[in-house]
N, C-alpha and C positions, 0 to 999 in steps of 0.2 A: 504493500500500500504506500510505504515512504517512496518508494520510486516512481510510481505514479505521479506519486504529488513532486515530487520533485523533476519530473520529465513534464508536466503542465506547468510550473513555474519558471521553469529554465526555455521555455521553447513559447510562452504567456504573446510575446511580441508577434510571432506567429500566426498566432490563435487570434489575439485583436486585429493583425492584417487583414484575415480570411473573413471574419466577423463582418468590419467595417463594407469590403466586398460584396458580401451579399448582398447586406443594406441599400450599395451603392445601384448592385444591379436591380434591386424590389424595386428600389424607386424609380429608376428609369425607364422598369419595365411598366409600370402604372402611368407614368404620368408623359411616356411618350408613343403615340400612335404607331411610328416609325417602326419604332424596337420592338417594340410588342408581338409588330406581326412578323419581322425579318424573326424573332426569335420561336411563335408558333408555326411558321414553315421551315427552321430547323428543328425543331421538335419532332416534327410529322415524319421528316425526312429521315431522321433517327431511327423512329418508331417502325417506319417502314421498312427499313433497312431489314429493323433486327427481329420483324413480324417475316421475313422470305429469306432471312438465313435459317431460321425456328422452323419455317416450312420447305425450304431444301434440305433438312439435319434428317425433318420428318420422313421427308419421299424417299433421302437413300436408306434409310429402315428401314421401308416396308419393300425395296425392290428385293429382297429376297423372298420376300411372301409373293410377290407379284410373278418372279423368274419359275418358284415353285409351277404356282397356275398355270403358266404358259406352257410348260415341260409336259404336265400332264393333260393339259389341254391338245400337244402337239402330237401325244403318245396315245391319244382318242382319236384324232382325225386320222394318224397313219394306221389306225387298227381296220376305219374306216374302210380308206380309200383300200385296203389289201382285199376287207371283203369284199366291195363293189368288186372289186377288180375280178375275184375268183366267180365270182356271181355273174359278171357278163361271159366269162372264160367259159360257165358250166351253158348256159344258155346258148353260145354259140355252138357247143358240141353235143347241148343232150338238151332240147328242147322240154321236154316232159318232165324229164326229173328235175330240172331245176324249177317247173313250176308246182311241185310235188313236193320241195324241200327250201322253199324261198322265204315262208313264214318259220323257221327254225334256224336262227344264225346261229345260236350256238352247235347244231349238227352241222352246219356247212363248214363253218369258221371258227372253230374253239381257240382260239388267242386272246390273249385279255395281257395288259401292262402292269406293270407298279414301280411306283417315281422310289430312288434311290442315292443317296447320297456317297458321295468318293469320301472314303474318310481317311484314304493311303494309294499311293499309289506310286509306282516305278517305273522308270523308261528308258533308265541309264543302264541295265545289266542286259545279259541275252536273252535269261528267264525273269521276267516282270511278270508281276501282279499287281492286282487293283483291292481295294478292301473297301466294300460298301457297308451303308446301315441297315439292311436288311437279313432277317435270317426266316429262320423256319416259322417262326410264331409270325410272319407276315406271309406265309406259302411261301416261301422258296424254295426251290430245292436243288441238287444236282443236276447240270448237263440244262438250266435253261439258258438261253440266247441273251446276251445282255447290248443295249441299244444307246449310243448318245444321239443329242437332236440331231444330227448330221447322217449316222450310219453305223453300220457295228462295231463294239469294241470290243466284245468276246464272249466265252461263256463261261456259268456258275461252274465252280470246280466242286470236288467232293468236301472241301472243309467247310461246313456251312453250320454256325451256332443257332442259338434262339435269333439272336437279335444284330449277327453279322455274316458276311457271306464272304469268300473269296473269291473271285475272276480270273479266269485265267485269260486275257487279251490279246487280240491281233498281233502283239509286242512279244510274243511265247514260242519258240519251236515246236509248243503241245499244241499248239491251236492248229486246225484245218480246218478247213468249210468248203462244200460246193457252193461254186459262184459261175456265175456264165457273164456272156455281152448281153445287155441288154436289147432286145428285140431276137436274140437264136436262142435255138431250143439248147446247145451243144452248152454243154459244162466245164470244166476244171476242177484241179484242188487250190486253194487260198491258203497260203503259207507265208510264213516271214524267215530271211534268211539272216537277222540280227545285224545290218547292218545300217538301216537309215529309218528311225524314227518314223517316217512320212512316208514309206513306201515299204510295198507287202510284193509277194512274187503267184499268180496264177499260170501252174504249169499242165500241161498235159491239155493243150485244147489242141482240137484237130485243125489241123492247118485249113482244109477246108473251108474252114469255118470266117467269115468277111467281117471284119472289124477297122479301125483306123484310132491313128493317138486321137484321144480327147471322149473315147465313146467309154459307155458307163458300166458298170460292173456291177454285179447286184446277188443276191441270193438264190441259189438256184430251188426248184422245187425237192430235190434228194436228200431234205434235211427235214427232223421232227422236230428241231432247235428253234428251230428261225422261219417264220413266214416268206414265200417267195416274191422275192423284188424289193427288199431290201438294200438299201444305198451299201455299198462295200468301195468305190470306188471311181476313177476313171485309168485310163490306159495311160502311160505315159512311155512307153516303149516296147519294144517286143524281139525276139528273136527264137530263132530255130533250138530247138530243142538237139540232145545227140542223138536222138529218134528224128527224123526229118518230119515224121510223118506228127511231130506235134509242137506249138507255138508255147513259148515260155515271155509272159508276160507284164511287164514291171505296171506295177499300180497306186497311182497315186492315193493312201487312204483319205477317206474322206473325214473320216473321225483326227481331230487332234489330240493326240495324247497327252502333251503335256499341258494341253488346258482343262481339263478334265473332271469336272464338280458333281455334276449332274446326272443322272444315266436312268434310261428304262430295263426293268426285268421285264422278256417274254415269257408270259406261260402260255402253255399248249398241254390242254387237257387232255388229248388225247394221246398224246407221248408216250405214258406206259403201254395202252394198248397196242402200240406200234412197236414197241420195244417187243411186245411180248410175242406176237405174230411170227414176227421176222427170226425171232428163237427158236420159236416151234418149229417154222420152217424149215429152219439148218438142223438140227433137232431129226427132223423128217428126213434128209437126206440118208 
């Protein structure tokens, strides 16, 4: 308390300068028109200022609620547009059945999303993984397809908790997928030779087969993983294969890994029963 009173005492001249100040401005600001208003349009000006810094502090807060929505609004529309897509596919080749099965999307189209969080993620080794926030208490499981807004980034591996899952991504020697050219029926495998972040290798396409750089790479239909057509890519060069008789293709991914937050899980309800068929079948052999 004695320093107080002694740091008010010692510093009093201060105090009455500031004082007198105030005084100076009340009265000026009462008793002149001028001042009055130059000084309520710096006020305002103030005010306003610091009312659209408070509401741009606001807006970059809520863009990650907002980025959420759009992801999962984005992960709606492509579930969409895959079923329209299978839906005019089945119409132009089976008239009947597709009017026979066009009120049951889930029998046509068993696919459905769920938004997922990057909580780890690697792109500097040969073998990368990704670590999202979903596990099994949200359905995930082994072996589904996982999706950024742009195109694939890999799929669930077998380490999968309640409440987290592993990826194994386009960035892995484990990963392969059928992928084809966009617009031909002919396929490939999708693989990465660990050497450029940005670019995956689809080998084994029939040279036959009419492509050119810049044309789009996508999911083939030979997967229970992943819905067909699928962004995977575009073509960024190509060469012969030591088989002549097949094109080895350098691909630009379309997913960026090292920006990576965001991601869709595919499920495809029907996957075990397909797993399980194609068992029995070899099984049968």
């Amino acid at each position: 308390m004695r320093k107080l009173l002694d740091f008010l005492i010692n510093r009093r001249n201060w105090f009455l300068f500031l004082f007198l100040e105030l005084i100076s401005f009340t009265l000026i600001y009462r008793n002149n028109a001028y001042q009055q208003s130059i000084m309520l349009s710096t006020a305002n000006v103030v005010a306003a200022n610091v009312v659209s810094a408070g509401g741009s502090v606001t807006s970059y807060l809520s863009l990650r609620d907002k980025n959420k929505e759009l992801i999962e609004r984005n992960g709606q529309l492509e579930i969409e547009i895959l079923r329209l897509q299978r839906r005019i596919e089945t119409m132009a080749t089976d008239t009947m059945r597709f009017q026979a099965y066009a009120g049951d999307s889930a029998i046509r189209f068993p696919f459905a999303t769920e938004v997922a969080k990057v909580v780890n993620n690697s792109v500097s080794y040969l073998a990368n993984y990704i670590t999202i926030d979903k596990g099994s208490a949200d359905g995930i499981e082994p072996d589904m397809g996982v999706v950024s807004e742009r195109g694939v980034a890999g799929i669930v591996s077998t380490t999968v908790s309640e409440h987290y899952a592993v990826v194994i991504p386009v960035l892995n020697p484990k990963f392969r997928l059928s992928c084809k050219v966009l617009g031909s029926g002919y396929f490939g495998s999708m693989s990465w030779d660990g050497r450029d972040v940005q670019y995956a290798k689809l080998d084994e396409l029939p040279r036959h087969v009419e492509f050119q750089v810049g044309d789009t790479i996508v999911t083939s239909a030979f997967s229970a993983i992943f819905p067909e057509g699928i962004m995977m890519g575009t073509v960024s060069s190509f060469e012969k294969q030591r088989d002549d008789n097949y094109y080895s293709l350098t691909v630009k991914l379309a997913t960026d890994f090292t920006r990576l937050n965001t991601v869709m899980v595919i499920k495809n309800y029907h996957k075990n029963e397909l797993k399980r068929i194609e068992l029995e079948a070899r099984g049968n052999d």
